[in-house]
N, CA, C and O atoms as a Tripos MOL2 file, in Angstrom:
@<TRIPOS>MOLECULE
protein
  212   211    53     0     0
PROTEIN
NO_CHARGES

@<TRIPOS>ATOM
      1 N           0.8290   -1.2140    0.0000 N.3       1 UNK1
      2 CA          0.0000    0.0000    0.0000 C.3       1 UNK1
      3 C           0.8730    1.2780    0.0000 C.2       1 UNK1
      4 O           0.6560    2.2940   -0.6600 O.2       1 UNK1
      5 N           1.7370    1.0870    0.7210 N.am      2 UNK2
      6 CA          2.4150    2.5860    1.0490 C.3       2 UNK2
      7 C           3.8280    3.0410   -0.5320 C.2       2 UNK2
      8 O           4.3180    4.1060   -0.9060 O.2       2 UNK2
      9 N           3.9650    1.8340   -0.9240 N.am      3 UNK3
     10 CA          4.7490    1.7740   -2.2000 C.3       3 UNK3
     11 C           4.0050    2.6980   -3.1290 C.2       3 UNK3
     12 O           4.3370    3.7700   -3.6350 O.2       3 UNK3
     13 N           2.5240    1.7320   -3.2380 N.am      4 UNK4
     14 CA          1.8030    2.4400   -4.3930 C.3       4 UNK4
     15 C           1.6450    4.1890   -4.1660 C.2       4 UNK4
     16 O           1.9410    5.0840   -4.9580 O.2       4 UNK4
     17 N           1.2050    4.2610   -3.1150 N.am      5 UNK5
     18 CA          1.3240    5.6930   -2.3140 C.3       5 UNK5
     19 C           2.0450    6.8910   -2.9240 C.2       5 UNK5
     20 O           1.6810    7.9330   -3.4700 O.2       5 UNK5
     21 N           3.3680    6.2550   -2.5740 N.am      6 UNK6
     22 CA          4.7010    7.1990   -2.7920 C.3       6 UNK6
     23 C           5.2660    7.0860   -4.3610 C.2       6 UNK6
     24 O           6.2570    7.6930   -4.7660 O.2       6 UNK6
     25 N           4.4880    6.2410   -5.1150 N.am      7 UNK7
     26 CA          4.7350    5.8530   -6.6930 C.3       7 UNK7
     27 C           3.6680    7.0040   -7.1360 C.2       7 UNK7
     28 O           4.0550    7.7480   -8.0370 O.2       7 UNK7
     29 N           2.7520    7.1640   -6.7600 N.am      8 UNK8
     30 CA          2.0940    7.8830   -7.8370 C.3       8 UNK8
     31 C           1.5730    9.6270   -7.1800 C.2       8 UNK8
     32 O           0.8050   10.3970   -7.7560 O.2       8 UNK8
     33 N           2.1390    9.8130   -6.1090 N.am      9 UNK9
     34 CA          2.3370   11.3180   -5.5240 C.3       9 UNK9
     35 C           2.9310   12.0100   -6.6220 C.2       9 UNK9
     36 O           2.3070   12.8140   -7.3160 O.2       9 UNK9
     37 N           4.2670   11.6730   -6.8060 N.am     10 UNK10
     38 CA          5.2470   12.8770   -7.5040 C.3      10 UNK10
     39 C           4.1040   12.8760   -8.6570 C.2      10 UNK10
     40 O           3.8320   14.0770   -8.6480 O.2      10 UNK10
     41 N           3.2640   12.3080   -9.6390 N.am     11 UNK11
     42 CA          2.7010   12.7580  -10.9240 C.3      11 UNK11
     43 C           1.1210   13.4210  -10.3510 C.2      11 UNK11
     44 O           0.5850   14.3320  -10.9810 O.2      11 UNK11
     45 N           0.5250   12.8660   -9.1660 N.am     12 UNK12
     46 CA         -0.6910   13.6810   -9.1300 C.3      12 UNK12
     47 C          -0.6880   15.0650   -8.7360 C.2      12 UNK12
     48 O          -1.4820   15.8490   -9.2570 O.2      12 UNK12
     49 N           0.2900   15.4990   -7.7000 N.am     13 UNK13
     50 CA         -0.2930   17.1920   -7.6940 C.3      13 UNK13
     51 C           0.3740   17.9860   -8.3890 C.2      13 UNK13
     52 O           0.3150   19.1500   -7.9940 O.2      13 UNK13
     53 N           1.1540   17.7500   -9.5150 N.am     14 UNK14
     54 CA          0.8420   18.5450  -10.3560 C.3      14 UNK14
     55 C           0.0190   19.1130  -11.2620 C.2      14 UNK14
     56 O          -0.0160   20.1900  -11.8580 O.2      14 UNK14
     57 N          -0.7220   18.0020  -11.2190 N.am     15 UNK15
     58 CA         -1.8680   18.2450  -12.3930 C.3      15 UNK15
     59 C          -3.1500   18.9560  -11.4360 C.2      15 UNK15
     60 O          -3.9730   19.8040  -11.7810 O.2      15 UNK15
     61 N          -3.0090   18.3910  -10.3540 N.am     16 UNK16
     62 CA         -3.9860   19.0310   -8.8490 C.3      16 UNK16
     63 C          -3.8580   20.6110   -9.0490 C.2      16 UNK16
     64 O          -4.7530   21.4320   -9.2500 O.2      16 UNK16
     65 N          -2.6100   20.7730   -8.9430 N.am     17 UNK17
     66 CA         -1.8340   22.3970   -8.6860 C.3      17 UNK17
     67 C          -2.3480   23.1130   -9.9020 C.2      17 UNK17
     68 O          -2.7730   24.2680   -9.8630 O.2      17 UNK17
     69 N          -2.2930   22.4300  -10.8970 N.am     18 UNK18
     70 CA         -2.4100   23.0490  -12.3630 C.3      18 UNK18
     71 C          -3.8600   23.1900  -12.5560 C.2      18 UNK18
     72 O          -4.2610   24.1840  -13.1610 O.2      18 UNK18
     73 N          -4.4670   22.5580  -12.2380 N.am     19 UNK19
     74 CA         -5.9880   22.1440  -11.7880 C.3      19 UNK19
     75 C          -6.1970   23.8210  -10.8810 C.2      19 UNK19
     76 O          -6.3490   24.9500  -11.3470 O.2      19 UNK19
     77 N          -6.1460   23.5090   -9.9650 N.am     20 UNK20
     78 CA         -6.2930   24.8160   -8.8090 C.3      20 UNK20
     79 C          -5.8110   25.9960   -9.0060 C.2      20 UNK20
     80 O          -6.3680   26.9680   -8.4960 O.2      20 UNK20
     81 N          -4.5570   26.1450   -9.8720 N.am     21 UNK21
     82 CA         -4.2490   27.2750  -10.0520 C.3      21 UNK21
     83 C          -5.1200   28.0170  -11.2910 C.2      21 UNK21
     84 O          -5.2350   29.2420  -11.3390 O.2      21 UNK21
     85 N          -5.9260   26.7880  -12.6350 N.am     22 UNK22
     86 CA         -6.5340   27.3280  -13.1700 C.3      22 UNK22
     87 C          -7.6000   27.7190  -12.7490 C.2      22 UNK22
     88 O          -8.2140   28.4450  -13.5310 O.2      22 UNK22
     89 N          -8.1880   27.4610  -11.5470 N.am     23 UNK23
     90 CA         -9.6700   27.6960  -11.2190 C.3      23 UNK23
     91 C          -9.6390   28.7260  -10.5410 C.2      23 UNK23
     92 O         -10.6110   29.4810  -10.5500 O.2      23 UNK23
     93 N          -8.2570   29.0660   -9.6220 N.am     24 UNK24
     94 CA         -8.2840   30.3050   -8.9860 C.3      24 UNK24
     95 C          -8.1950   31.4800   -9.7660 C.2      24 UNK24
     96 O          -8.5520   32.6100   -9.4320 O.2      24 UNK24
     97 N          -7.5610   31.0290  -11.1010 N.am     25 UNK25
     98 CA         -7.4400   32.3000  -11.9280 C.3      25 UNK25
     99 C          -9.1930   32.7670  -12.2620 C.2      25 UNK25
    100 O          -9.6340   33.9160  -12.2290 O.2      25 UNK25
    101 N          -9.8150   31.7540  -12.5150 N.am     26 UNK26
    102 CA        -10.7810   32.0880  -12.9200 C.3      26 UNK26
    103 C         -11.7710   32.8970  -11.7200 C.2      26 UNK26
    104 O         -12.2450   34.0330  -11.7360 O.2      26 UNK26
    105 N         -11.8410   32.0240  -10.9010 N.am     27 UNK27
    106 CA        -12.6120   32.5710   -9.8210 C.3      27 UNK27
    107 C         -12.2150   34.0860   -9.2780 C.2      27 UNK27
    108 O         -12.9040   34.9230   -8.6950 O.2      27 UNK27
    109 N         -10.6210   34.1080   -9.7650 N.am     28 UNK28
    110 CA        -10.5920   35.5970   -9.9000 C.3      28 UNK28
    111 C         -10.6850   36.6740  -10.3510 C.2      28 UNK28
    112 O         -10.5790   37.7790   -9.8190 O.2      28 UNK28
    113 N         -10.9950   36.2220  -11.8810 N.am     29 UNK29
    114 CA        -11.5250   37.1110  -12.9660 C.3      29 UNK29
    115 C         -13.0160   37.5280  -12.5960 C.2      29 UNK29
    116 O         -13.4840   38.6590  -12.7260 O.2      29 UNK29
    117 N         -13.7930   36.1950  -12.0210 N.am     30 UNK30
    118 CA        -15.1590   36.4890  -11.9700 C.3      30 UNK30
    119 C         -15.2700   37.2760  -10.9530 C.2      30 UNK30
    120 O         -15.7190   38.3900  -11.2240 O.2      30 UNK30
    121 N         -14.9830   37.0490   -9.7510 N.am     31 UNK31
    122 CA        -14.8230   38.3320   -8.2380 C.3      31 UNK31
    123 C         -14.7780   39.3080   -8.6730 C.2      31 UNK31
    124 O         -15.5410   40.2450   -8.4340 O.2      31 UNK31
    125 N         -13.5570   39.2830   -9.6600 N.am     32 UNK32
    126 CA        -13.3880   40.5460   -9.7720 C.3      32 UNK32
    127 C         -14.4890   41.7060  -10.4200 C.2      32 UNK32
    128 O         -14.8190   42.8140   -9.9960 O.2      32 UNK32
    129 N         -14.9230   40.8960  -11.7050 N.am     33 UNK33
    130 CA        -16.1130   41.0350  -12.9180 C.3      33 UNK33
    131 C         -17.3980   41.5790  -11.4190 C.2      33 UNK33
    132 O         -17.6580   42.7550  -11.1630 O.2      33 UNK33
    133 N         -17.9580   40.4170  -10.7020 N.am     34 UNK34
    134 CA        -18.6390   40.7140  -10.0210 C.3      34 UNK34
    135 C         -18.5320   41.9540   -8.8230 C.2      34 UNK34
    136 O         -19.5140   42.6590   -8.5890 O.2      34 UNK34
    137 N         -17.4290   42.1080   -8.2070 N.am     35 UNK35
    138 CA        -17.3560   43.4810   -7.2440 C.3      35 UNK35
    139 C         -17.4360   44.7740   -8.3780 C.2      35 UNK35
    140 O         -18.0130   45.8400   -8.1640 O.2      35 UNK35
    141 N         -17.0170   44.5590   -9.1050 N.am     36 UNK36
    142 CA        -17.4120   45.7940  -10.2080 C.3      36 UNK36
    143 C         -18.8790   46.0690  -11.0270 C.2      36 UNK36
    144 O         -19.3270   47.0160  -11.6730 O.2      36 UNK36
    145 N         -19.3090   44.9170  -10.7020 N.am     37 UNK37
    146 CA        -21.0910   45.1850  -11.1010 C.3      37 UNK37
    147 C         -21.3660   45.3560   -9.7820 C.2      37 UNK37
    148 O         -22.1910   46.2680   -9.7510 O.2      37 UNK37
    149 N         -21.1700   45.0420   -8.8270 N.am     38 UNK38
    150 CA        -21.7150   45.2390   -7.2360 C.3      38 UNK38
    151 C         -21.3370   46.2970   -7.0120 C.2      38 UNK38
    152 O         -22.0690   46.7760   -6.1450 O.2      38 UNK38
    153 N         -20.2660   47.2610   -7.4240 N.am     39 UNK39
    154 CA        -19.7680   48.7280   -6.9760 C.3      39 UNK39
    155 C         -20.3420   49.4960   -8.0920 C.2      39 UNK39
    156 O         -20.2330   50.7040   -7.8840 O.2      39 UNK39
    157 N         -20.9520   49.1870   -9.2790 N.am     40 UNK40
    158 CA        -21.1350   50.0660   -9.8710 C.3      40 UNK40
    159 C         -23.1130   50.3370   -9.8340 C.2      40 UNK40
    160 O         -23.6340   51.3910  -10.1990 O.2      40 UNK40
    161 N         -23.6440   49.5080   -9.4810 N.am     41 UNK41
    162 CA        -24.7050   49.3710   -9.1740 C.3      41 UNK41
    163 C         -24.8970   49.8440   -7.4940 C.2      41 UNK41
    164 O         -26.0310   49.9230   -7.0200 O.2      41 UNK41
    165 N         -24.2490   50.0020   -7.0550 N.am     42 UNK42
    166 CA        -23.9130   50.3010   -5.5650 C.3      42 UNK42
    167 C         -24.8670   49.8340   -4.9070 C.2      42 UNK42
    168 O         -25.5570   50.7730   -4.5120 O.2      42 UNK42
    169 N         -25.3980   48.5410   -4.4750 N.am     43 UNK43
    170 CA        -26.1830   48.2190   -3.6610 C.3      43 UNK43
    171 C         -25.7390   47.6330   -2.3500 C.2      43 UNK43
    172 O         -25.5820   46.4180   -2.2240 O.2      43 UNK43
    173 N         -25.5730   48.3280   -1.5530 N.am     44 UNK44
    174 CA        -24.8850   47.8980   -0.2690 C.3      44 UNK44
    175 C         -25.1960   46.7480    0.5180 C.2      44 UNK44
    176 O         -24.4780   45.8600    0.9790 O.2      44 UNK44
    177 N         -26.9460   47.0460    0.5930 N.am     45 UNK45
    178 CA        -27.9110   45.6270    1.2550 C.3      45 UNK45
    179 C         -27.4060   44.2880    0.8570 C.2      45 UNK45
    180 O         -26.8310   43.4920    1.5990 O.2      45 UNK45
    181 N         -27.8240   44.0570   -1.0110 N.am     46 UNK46
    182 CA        -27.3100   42.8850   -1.4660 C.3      46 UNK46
    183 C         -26.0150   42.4460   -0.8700 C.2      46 UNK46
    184 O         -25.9970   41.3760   -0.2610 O.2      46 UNK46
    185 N         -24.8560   43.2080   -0.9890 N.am     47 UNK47
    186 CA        -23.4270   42.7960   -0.8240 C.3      47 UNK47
    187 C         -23.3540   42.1820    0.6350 C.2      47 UNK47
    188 O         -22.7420   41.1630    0.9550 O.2      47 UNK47
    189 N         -24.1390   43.0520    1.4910 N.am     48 UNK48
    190 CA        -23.8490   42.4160    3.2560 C.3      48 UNK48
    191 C         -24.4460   41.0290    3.1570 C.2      48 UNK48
    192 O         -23.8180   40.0410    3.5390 O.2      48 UNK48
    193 N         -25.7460   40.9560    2.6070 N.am     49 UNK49
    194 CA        -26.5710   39.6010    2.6590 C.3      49 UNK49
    195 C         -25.4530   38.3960    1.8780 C.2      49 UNK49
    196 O         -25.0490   37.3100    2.2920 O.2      49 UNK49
    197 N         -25.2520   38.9570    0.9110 N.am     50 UNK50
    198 CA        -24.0460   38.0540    0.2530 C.3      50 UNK50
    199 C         -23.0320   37.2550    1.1200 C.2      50 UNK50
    200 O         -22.7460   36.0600    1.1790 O.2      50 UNK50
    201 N         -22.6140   38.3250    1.7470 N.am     51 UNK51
    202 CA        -21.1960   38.0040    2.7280 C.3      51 UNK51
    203 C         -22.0590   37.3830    3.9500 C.2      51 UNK51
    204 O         -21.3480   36.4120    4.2100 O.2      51 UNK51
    205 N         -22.8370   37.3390    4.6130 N.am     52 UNK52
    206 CA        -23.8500   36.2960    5.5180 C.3      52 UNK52
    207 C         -23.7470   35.1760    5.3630 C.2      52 UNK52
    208 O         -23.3470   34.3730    6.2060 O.2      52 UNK52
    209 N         -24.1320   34.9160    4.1250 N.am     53 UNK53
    210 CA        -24.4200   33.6470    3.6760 C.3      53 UNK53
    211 C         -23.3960   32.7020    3.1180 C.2      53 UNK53
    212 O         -23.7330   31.5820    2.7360 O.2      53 UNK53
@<TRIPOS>BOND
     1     1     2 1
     2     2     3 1
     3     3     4 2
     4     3     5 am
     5     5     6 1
     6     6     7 1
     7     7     8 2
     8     7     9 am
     9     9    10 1
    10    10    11 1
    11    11    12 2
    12    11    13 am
    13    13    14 1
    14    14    15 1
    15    15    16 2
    16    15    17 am
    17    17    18 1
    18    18    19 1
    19    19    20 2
    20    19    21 am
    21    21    22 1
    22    22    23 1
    23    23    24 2
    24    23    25 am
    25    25    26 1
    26    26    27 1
    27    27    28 2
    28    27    29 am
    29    29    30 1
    30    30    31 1
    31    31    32 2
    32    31    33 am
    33    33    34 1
    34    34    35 1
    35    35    36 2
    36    35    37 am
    37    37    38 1
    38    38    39 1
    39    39    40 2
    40    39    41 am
    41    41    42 1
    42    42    43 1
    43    43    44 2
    44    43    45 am
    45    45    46 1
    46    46    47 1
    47    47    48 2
    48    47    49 am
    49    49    50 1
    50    50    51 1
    51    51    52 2
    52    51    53 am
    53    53    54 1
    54    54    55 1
    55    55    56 2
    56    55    57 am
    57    57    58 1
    58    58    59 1
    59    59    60 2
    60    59    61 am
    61    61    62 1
    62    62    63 1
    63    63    64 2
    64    63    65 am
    65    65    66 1
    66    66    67 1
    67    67    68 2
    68    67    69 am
    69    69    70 1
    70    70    71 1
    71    71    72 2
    72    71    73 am
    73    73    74 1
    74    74    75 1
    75    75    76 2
    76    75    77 am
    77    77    78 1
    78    78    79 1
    79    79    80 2
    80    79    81 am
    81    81    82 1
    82    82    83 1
    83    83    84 2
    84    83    85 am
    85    85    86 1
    86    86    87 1
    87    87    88 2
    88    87    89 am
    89    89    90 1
    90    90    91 1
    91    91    92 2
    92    91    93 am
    93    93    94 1
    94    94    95 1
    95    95    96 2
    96    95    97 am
    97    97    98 1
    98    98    99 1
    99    99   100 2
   100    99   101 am
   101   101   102 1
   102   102   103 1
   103   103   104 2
   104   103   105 am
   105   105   106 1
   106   106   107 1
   107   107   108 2
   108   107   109 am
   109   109   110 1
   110   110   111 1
   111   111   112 2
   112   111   113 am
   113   113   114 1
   114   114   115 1
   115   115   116 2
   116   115   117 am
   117   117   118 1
   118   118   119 1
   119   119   120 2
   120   119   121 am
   121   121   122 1
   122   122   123 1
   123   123   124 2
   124   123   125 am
   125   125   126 1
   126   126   127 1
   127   127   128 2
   128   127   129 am
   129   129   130 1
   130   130   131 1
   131   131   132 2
   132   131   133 am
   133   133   134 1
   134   134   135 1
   135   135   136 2
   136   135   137 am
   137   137   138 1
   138   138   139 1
   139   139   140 2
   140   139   141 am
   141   141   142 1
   142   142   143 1
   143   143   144 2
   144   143   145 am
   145   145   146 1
   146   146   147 1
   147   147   148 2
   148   147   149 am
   149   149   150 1
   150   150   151 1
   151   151   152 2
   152   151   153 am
   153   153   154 1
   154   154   155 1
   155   155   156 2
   156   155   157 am
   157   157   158 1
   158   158   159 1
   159   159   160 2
   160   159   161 am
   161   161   162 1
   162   162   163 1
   163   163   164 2
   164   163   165 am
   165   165   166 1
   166   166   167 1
   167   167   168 2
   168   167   169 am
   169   169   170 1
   170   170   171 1
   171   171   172 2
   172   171   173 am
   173   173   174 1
   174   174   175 1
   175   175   176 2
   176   175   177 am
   177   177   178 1
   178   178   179 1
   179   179   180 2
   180   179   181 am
   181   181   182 1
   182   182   183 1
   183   183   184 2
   184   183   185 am
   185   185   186 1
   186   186   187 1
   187   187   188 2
   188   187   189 am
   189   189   190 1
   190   190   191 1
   191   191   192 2
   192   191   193 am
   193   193   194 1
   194   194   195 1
   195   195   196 2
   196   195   197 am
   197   197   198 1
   198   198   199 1
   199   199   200 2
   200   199   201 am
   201   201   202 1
   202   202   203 1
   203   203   204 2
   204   203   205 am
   205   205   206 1
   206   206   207 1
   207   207   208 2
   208   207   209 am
   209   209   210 1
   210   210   211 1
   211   211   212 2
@<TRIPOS>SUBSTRUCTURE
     1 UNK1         2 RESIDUE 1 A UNK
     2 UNK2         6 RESIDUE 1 A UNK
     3 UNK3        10 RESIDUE 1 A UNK
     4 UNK4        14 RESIDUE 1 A UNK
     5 UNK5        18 RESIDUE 1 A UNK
     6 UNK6        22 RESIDUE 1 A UNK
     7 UNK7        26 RESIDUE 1 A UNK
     8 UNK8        30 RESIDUE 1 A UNK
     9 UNK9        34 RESIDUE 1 A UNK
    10 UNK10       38 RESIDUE 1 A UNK
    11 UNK11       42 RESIDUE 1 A UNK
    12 UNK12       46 RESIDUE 1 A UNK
    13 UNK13       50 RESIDUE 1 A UNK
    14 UNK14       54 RESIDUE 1 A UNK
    15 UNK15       58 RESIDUE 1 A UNK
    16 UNK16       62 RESIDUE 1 A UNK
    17 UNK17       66 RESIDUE 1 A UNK
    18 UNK18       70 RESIDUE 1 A UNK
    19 UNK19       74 RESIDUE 1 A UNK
    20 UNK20       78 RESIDUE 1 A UNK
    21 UNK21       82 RESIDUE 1 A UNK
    22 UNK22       86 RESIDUE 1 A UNK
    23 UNK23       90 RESIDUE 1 A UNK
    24 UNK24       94 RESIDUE 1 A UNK
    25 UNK25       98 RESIDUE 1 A UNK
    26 UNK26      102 RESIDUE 1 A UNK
    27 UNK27      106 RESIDUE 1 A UNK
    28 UNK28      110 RESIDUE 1 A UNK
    29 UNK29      114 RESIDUE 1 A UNK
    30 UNK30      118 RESIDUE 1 A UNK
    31 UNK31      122 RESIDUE 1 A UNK
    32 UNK32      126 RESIDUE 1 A UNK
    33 UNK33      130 RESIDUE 1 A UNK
    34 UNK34      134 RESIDUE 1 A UNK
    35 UNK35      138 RESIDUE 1 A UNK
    36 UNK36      142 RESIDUE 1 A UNK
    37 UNK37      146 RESIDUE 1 A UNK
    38 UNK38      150 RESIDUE 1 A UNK
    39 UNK39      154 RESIDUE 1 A UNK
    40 UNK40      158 RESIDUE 1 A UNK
    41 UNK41      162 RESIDUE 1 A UNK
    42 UNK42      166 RESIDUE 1 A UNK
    43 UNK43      170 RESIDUE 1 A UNK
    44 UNK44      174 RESIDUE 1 A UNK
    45 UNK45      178 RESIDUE 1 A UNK
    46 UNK46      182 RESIDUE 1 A UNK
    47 UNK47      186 RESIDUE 1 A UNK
    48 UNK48      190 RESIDUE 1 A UNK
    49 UNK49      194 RESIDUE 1 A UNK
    50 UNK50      198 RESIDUE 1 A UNK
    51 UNK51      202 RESIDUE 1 A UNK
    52 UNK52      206 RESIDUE 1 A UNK
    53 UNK53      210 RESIDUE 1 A UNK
């Protein structure tokens, strides 16, 4: 068990990392996209209820 373990670590998180780093990019484009419709619409209420939940 612990062979197989340490055999196939070094190839999975890279693709994990590469994985995550693409999604954070994205999720940061959209935040971003979104606080700029949320600031330009200026609705303060929505944004607190947002962050609540």
């Amino acid at each position: 068990m612990r062979r197989q373990i340490t055999n196939q670590r070094p190839q999975r998180p890279q693709l994990t990392d590469q994985l995550l780093l693409l999604g954070n990019a994205q999720l940061f484009k959209v935040g971003k996209f979104v606080h700029a419709e949320l600031k330009a619409s200026s609705v303060p209420a929505d944004l607190s209820s947002y962050e609540n939940s």
